[in-house]
Jmol script that loads the backbone (N, CA, C; Angstrom):
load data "model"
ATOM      1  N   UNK A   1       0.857  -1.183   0.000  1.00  0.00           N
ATOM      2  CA  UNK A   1       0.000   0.000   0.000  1.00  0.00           C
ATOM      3  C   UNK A   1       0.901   1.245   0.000  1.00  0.00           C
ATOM      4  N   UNK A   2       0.492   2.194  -0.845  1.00  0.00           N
ATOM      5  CA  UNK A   2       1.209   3.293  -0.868  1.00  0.00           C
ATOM      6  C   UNK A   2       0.992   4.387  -0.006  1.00  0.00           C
ATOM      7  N   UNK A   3       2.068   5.249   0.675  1.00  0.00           N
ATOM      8  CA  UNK A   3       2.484   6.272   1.622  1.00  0.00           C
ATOM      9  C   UNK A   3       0.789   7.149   1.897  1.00  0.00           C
ATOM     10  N   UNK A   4       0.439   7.512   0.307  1.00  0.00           N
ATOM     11  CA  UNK A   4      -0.789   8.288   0.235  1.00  0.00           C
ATOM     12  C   UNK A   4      -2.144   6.971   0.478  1.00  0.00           C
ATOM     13  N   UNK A   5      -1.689   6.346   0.323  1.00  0.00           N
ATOM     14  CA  UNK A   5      -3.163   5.211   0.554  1.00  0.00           C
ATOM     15  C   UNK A   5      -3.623   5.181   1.559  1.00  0.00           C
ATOM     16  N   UNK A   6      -2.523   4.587   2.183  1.00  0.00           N
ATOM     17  CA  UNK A   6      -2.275   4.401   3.889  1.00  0.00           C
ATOM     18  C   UNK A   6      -2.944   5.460   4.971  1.00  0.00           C
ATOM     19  N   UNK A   7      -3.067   6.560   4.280  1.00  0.00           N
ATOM     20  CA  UNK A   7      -2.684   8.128   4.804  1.00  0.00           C
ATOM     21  C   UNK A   7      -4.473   8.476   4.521  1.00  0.00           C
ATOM     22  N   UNK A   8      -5.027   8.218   3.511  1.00  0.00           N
ATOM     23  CA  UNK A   8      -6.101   8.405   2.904  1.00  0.00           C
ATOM     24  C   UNK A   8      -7.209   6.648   3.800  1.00  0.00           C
ATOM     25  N   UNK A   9      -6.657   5.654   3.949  1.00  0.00           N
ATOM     26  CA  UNK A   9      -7.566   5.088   4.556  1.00  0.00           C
ATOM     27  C   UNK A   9      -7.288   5.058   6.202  1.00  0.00           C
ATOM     28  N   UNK A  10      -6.432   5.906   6.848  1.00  0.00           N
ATOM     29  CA  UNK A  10      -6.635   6.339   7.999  1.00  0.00           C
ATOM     30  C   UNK A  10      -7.286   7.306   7.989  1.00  0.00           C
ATOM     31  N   UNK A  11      -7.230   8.425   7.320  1.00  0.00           N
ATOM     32  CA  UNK A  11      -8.222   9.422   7.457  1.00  0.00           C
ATOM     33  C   UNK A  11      -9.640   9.028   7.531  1.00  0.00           C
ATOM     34  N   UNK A  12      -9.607   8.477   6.588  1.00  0.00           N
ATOM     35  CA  UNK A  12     -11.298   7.403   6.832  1.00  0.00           C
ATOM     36  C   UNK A  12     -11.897   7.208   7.830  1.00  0.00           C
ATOM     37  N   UNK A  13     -10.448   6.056   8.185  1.00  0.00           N
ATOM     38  CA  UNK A  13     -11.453   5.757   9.512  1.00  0.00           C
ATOM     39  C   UNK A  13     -11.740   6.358  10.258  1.00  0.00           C
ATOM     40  N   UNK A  14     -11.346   8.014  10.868  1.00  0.00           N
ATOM     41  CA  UNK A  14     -11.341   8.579  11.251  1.00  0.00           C
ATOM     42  C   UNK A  14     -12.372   9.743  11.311  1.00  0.00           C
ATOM     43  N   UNK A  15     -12.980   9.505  10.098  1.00  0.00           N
ATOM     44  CA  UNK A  15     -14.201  10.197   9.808  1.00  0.00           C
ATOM     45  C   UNK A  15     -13.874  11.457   8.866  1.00  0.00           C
ATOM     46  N   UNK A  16     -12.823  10.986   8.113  1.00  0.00           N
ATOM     47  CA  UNK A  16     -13.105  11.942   6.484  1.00  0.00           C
ATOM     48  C   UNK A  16     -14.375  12.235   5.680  1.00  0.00           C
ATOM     49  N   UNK A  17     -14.390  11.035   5.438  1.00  0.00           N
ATOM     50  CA  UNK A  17     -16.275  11.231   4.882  1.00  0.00           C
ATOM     51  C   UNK A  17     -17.181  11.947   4.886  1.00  0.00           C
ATOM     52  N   UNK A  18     -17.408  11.580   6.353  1.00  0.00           N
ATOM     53  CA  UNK A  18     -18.284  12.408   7.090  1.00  0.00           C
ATOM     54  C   UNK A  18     -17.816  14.130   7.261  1.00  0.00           C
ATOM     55  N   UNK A  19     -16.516  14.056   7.404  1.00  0.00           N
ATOM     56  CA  UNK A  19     -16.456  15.762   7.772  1.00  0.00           C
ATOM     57  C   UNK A  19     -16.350  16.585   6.114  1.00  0.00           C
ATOM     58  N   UNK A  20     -15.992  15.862   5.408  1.00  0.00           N
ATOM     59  CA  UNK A  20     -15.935  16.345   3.724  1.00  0.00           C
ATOM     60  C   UNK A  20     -17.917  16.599   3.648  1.00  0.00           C
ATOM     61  N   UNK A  21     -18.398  15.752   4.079  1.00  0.00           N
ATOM     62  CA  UNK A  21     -20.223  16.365   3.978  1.00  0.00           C
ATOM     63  C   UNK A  21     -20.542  16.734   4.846  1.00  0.00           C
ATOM     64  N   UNK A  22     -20.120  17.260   5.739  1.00  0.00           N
ATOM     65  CA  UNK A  22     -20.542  18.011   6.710  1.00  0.00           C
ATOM     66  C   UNK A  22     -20.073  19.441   6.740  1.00  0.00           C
ATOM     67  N   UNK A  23     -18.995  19.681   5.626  1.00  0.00           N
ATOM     68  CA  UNK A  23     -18.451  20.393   5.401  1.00  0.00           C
ATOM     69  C   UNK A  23     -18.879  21.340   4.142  1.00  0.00           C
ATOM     70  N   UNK A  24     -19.410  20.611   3.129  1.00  0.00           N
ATOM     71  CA  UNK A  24     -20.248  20.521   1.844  1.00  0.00           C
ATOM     72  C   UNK A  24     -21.774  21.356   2.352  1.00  0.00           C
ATOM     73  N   UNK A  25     -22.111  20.364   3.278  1.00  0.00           N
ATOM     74  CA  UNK A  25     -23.401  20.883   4.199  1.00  0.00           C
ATOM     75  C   UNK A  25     -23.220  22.695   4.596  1.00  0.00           C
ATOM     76  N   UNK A  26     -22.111  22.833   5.193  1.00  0.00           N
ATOM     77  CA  UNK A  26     -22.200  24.603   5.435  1.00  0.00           C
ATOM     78  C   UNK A  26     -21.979  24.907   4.583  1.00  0.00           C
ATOM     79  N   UNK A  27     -20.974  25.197   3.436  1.00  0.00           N
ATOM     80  CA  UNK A  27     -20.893  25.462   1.856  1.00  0.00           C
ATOM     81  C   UNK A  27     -22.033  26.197   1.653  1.00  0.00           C
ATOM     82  N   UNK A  28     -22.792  24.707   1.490  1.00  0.00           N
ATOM     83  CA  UNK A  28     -24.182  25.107   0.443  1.00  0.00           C
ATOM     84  C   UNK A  28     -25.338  26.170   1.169  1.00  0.00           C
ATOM     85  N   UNK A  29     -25.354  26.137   2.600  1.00  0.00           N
ATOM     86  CA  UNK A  29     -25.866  26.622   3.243  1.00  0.00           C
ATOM     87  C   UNK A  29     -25.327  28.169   3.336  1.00  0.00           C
ATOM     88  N   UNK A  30     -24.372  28.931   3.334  1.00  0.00           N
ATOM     89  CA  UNK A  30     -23.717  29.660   2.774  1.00  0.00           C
ATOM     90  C   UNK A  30     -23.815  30.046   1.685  1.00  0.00           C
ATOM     91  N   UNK A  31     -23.840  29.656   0.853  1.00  0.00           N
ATOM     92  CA  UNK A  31     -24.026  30.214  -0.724  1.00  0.00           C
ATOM     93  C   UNK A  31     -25.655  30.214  -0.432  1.00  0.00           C
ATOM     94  N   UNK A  32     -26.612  29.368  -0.070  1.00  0.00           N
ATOM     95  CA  UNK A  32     -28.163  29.413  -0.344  1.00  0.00           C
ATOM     96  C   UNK A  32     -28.282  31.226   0.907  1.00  0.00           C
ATOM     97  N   UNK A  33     -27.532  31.483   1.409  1.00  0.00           N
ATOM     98  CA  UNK A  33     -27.813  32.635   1.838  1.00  0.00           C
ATOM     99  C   UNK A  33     -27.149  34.036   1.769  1.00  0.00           C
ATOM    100  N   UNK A  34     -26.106  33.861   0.820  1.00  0.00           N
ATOM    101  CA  UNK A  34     -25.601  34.549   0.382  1.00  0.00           C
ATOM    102  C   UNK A  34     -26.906  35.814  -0.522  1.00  0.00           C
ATOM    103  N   UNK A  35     -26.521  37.431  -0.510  1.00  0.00           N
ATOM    104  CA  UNK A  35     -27.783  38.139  -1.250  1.00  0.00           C
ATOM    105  C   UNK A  35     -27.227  37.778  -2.907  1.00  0.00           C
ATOM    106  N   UNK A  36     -28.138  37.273  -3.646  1.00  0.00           N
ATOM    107  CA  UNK A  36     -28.284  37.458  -4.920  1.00  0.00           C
ATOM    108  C   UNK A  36     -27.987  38.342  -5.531  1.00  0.00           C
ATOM    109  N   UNK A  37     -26.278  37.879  -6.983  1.00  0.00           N
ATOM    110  CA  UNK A  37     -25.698  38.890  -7.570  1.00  0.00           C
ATOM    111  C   UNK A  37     -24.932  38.525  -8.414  1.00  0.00           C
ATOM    112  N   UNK A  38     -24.928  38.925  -9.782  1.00  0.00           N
ATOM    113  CA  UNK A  38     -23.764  38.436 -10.257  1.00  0.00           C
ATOM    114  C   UNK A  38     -22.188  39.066  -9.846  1.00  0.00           C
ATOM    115  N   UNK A  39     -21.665  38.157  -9.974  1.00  0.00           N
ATOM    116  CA  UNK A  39     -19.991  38.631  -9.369  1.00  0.00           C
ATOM    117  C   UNK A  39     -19.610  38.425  -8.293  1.00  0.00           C
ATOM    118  N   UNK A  40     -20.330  37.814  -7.416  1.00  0.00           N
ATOM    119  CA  UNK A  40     -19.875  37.377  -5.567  1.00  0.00           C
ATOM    120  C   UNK A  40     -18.741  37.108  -5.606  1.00  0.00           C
ATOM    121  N   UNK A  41     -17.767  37.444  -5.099  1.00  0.00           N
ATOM    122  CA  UNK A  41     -16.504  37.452  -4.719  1.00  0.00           C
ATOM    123  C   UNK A  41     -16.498  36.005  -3.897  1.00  0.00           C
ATOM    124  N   UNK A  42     -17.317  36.303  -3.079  1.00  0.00           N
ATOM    125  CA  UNK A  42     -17.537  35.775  -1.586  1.00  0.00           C
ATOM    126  C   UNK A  42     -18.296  33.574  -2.340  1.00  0.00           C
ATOM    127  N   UNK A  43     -19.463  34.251  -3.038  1.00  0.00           N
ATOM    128  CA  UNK A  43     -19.899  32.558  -4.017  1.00  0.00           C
ATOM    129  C   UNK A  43     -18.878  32.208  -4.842  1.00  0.00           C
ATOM    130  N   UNK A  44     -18.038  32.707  -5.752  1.00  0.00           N
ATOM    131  CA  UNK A  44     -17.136  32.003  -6.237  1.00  0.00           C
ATOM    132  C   UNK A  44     -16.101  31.919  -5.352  1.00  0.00           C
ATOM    133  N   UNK A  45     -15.581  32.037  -4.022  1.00  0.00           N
ATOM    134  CA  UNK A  45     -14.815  31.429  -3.308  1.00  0.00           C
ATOM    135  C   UNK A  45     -15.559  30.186  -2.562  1.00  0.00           C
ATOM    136  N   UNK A  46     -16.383  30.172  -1.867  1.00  0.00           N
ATOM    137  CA  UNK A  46     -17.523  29.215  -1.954  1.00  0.00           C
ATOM    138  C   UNK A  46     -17.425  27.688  -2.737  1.00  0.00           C
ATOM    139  N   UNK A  47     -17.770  28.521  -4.225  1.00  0.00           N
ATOM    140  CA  UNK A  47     -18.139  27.299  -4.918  1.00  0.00           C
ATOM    141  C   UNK A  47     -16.539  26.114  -5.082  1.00  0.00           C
ATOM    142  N   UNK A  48     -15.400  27.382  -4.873  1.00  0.00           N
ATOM    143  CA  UNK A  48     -14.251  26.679  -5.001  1.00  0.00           C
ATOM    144  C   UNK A  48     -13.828  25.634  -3.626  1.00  0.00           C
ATOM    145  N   UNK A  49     -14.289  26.516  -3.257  1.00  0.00           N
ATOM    146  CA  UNK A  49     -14.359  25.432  -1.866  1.00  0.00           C
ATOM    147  C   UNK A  49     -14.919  24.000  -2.010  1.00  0.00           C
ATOM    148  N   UNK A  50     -15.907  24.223  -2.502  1.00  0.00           N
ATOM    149  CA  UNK A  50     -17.392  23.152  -2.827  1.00  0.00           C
ATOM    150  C   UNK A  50     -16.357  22.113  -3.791  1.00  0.00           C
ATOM    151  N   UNK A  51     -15.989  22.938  -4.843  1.00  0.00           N
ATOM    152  CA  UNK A  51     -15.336  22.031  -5.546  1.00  0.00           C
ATOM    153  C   UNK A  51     -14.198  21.364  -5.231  1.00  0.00           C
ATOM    154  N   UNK A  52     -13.049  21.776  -4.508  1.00  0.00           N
ATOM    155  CA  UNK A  52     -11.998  21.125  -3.409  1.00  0.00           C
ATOM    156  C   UNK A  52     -12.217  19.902  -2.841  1.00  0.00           C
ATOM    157  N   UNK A  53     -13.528  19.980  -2.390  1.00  0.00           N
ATOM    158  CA  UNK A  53     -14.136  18.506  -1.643  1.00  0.00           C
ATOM    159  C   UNK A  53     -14.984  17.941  -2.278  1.00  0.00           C
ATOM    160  N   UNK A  54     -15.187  17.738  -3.493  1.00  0.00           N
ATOM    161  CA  UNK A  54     -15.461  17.388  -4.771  1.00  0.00           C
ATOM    162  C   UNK A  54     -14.208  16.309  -5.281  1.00  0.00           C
ATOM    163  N   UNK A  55     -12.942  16.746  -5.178  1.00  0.00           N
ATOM    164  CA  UNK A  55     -12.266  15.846  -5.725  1.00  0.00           C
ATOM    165  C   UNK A  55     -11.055  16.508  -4.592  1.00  0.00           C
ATOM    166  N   UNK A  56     -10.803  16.085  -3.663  1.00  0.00           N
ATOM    167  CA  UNK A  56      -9.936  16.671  -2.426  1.00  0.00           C
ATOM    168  C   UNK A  56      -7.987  16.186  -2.855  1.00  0.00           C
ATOM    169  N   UNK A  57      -7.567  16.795  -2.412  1.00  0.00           N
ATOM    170  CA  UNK A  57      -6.343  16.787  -2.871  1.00  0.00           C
ATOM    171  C   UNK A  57      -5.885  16.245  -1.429  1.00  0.00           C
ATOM    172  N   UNK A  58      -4.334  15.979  -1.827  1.00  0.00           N
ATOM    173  CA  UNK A  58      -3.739  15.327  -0.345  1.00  0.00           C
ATOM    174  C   UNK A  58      -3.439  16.530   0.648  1.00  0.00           C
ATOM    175  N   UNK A  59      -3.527  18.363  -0.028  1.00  0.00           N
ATOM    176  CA  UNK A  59      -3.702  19.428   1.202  1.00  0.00           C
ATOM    177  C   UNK A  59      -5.033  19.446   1.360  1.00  0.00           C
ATOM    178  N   UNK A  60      -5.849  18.755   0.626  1.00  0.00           N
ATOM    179  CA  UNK A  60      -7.262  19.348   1.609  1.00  0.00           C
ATOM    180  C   UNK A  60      -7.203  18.572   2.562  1.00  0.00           C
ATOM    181  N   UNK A  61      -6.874  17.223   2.105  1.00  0.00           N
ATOM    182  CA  UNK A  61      -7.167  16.149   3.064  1.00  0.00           C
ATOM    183  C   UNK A  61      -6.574  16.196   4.511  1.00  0.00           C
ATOM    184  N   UNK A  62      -5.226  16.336   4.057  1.00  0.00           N
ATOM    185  CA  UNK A  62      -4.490  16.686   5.463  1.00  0.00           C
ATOM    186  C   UNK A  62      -5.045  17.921   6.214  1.00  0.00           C
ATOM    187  N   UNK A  63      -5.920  19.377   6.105  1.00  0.00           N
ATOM    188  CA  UNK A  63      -6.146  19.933   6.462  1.00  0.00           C
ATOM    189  C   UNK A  63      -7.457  19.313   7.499  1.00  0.00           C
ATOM    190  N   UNK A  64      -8.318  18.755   6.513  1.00  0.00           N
ATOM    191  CA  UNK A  64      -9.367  18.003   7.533  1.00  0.00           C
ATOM    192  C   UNK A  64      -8.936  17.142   8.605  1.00  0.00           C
ATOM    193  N   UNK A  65      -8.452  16.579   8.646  1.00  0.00           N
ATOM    194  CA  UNK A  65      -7.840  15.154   9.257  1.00  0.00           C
ATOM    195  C   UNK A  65      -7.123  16.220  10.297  1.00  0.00           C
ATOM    196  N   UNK A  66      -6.623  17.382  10.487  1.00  0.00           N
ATOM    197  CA  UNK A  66      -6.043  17.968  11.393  1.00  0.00           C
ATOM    198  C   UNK A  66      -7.449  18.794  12.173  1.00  0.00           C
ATOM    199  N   UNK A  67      -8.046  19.019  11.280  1.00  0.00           N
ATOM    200  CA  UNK A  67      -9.233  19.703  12.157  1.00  0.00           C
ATOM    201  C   UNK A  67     -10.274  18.371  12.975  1.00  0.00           C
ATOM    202  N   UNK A  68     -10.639  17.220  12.183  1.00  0.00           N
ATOM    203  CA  UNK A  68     -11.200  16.075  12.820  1.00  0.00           C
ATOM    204  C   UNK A  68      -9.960  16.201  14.150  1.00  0.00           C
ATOM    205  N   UNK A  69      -8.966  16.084  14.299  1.00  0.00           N
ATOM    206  CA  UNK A  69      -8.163  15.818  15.253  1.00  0.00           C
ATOM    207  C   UNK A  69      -8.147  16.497  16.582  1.00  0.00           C
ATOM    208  N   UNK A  70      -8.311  17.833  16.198  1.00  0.00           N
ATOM    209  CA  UNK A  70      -8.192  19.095  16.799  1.00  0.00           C
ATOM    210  C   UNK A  70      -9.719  18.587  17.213  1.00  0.00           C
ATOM    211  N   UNK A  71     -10.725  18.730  16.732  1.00  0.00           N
ATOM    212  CA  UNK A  71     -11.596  18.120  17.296  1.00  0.00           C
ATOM    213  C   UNK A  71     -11.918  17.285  18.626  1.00  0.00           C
ATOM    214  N   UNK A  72     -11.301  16.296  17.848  1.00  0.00           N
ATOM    215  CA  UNK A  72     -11.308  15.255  18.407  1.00  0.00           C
ATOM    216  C   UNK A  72      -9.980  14.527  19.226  1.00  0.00           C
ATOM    217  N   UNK A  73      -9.333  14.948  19.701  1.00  0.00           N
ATOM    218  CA  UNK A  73      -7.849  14.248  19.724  1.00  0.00           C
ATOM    219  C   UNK A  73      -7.893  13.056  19.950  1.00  0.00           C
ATOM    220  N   UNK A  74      -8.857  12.205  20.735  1.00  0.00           N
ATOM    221  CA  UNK A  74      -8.658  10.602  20.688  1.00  0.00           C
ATOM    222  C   UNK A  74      -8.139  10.641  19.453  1.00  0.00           C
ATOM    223  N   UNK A  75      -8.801  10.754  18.221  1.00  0.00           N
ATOM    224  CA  UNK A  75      -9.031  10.365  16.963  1.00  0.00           C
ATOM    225  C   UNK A  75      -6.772  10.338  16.205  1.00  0.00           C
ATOM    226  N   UNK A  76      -5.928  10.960  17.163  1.00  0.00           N
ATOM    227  CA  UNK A  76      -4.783  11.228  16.573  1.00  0.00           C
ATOM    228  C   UNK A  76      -4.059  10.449  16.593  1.00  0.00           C
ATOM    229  N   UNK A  77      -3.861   9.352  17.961  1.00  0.00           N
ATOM    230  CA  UNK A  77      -3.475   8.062  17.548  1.00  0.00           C
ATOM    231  C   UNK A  77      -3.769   7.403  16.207  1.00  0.00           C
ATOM    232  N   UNK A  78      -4.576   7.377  15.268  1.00  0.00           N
ATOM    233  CA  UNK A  78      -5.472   6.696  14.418  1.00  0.00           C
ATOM    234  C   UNK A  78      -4.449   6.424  13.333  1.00  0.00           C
ATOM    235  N   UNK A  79      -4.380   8.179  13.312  1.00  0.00           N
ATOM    236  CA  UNK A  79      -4.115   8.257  11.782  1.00  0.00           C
ATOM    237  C   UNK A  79      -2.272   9.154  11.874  1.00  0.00           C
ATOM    238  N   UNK A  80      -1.936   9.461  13.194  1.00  0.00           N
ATOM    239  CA  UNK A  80      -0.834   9.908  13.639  1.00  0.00           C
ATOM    240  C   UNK A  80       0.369   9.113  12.798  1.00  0.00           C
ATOM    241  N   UNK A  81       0.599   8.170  12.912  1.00  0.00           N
ATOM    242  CA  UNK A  81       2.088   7.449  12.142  1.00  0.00           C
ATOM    243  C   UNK A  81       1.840   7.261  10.216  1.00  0.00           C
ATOM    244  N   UNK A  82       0.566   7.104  10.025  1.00  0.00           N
ATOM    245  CA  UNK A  82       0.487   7.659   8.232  1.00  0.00           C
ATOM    246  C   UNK A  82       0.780   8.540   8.281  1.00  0.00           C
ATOM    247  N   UNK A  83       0.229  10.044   8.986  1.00  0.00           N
ATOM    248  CA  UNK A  83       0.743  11.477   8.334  1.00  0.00           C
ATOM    249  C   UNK A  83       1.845  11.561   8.431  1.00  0.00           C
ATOM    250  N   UNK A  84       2.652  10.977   9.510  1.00  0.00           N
ATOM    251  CA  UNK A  84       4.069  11.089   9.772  1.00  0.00           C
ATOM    252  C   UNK A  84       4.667  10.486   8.253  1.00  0.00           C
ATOM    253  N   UNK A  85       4.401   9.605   7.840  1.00  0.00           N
ATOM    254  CA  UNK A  85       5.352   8.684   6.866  1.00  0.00           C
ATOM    255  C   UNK A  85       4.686   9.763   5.626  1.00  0.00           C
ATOM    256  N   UNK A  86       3.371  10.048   5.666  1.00  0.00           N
ATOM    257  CA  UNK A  86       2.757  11.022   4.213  1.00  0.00           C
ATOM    258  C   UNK A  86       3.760  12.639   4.415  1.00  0.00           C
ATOM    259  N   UNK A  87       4.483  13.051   5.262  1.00  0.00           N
ATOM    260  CA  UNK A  87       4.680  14.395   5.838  1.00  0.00           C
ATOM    261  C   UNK A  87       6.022  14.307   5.333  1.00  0.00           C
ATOM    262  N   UNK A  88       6.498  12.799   5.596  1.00  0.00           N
ATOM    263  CA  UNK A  88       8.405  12.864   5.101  1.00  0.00           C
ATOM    264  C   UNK A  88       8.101  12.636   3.181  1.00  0.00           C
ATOM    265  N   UNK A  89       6.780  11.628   3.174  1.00  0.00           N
ATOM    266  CA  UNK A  89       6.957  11.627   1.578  1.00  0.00           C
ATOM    267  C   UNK A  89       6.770  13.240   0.823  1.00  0.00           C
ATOM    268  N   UNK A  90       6.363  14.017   1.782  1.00  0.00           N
ATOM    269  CA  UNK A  90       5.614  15.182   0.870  1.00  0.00           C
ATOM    270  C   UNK A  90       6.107  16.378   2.083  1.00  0.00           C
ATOM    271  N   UNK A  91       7.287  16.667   1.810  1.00  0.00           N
ATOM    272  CA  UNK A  91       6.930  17.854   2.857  1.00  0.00           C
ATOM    273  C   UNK A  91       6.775  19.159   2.757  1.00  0.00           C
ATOM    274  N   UNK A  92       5.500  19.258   1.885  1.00  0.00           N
ATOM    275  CA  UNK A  92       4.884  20.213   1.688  1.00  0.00           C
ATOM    276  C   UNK A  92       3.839  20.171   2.894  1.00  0.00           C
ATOM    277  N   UNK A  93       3.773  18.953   3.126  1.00  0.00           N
ATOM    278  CA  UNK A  93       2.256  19.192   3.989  1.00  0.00           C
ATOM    279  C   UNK A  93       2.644  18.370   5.665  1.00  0.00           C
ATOM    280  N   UNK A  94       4.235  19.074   5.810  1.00  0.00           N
ATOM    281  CA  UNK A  94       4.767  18.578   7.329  1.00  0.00           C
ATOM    282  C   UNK A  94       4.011  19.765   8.352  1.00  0.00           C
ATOM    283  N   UNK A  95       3.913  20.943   7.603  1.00  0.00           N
ATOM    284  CA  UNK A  95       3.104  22.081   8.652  1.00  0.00           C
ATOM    285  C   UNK A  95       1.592  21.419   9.085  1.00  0.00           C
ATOM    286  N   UNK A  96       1.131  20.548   8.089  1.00  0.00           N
ATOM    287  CA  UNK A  96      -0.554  20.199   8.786  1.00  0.00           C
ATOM    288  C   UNK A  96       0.291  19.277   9.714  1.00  0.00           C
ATOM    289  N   UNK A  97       1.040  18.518   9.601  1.00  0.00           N
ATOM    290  CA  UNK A  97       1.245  17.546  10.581  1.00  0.00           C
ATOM    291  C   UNK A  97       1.566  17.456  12.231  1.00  0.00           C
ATOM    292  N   UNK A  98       2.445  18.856  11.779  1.00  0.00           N
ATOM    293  CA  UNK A  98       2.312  20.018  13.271  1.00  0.00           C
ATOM    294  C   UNK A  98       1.471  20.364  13.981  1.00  0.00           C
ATOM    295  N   UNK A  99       0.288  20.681  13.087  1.00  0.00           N
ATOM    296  CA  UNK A  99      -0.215  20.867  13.855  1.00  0.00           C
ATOM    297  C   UNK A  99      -1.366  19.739  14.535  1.00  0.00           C
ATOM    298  N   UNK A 100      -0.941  18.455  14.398  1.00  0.00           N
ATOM    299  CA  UNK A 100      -1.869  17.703  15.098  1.00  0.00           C
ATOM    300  C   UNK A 100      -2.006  17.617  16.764  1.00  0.00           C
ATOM    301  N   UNK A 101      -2.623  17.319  17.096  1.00  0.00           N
ATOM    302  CA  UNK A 101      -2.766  17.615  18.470  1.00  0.00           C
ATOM    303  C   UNK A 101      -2.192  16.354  19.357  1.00  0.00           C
ATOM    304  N   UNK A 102      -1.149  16.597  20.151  1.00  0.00           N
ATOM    305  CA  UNK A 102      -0.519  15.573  21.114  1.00  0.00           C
ATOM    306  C   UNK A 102      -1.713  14.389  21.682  1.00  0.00           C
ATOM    307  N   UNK A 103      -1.528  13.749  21.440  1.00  0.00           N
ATOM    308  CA  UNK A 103      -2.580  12.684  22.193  1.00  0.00           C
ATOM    309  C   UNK A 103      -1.631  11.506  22.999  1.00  0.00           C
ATOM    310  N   UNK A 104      -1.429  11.502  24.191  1.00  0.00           N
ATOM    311  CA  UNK A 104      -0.766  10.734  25.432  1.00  0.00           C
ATOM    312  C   UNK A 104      -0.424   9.127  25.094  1.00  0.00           C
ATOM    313  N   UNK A 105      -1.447   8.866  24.290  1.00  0.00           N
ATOM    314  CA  UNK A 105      -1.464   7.084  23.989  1.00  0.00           C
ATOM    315  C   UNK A 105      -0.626   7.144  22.889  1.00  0.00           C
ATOM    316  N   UNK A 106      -0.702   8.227  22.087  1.00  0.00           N
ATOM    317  CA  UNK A 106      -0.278   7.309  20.526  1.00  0.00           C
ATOM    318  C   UNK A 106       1.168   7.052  20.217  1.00  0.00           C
ATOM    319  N   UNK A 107       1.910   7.200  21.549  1.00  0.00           N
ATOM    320  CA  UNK A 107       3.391   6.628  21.149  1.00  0.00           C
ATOM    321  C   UNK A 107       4.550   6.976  19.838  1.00  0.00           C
ATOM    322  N   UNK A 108       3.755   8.260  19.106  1.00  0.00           N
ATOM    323  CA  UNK A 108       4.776   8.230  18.436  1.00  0.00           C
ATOM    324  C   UNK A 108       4.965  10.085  18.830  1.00  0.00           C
ATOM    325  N   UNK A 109       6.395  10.922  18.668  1.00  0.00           N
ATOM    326  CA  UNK A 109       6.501  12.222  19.251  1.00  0.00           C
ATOM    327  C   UNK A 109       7.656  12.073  17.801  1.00  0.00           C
ATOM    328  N   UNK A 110       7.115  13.647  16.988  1.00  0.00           N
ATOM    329  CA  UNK A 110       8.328  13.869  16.264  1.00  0.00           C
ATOM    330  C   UNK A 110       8.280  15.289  16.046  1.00  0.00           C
ATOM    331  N   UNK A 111       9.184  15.741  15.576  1.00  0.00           N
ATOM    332  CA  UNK A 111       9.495  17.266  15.737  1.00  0.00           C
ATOM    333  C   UNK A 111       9.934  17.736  14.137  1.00  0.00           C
ATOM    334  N   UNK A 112       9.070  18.648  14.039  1.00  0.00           N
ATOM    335  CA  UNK A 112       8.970  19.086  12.721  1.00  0.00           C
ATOM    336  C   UNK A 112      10.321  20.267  12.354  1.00  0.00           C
TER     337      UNK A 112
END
end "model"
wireframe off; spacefill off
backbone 0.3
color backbone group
């Protein structure tokens, strides 16, 4: 299994899914109340958003998976040693990894 696989079915379990439509959910709710206009600055940042989690990239992903975390910190053990191994393959995205939130059990401590 590859670095990003690994990384992408921990996020899962973790409740990617769910926070990508729950996330979709304020979006749309947002734009449905946005005042009616052509040119929204504000809806076409929106819709780009909308579209991001439409087909999520490995920074959106890592961005969620840090907010599920932050959330949630049980949840950082989970998926803590994929981002680590996704963070050295890509370290573009070692700053989301920073910022995950210390969780006491998960045995692994590394320093960015």
């Amino acid at each position: 299994m590859s670095v990003e696989s690994e990384f992408v079915r921990a996020a899962l379990e973790i409740g990617l899914a769910e926070a990508v439509a729950e996330t979709m959910r304020d979006i749309d709710r947002a734009i449905a109340e946005l005042p009616q206009g052509p040119g929204s600055r504000y809806a076409k940042r929106l819709d780009n958003q909308r579209d991001s989690l439409r087909r999520p990239t490995l920074r959106t992903t890592a961005a969620l998976v840090v907010s599920i975390c932050i959330a949630d910190p049980s949840r950082t053990p989970i998926v803590r040693r994929a981002f680590a191994r996704l963070a050295d393959r890509h370290p573009e995205l070692a700053g989301f990894y920073g910022q995950l939130p210390a969780a006491a059990d998960d045995g692994l401590r590394r320093t960015a």
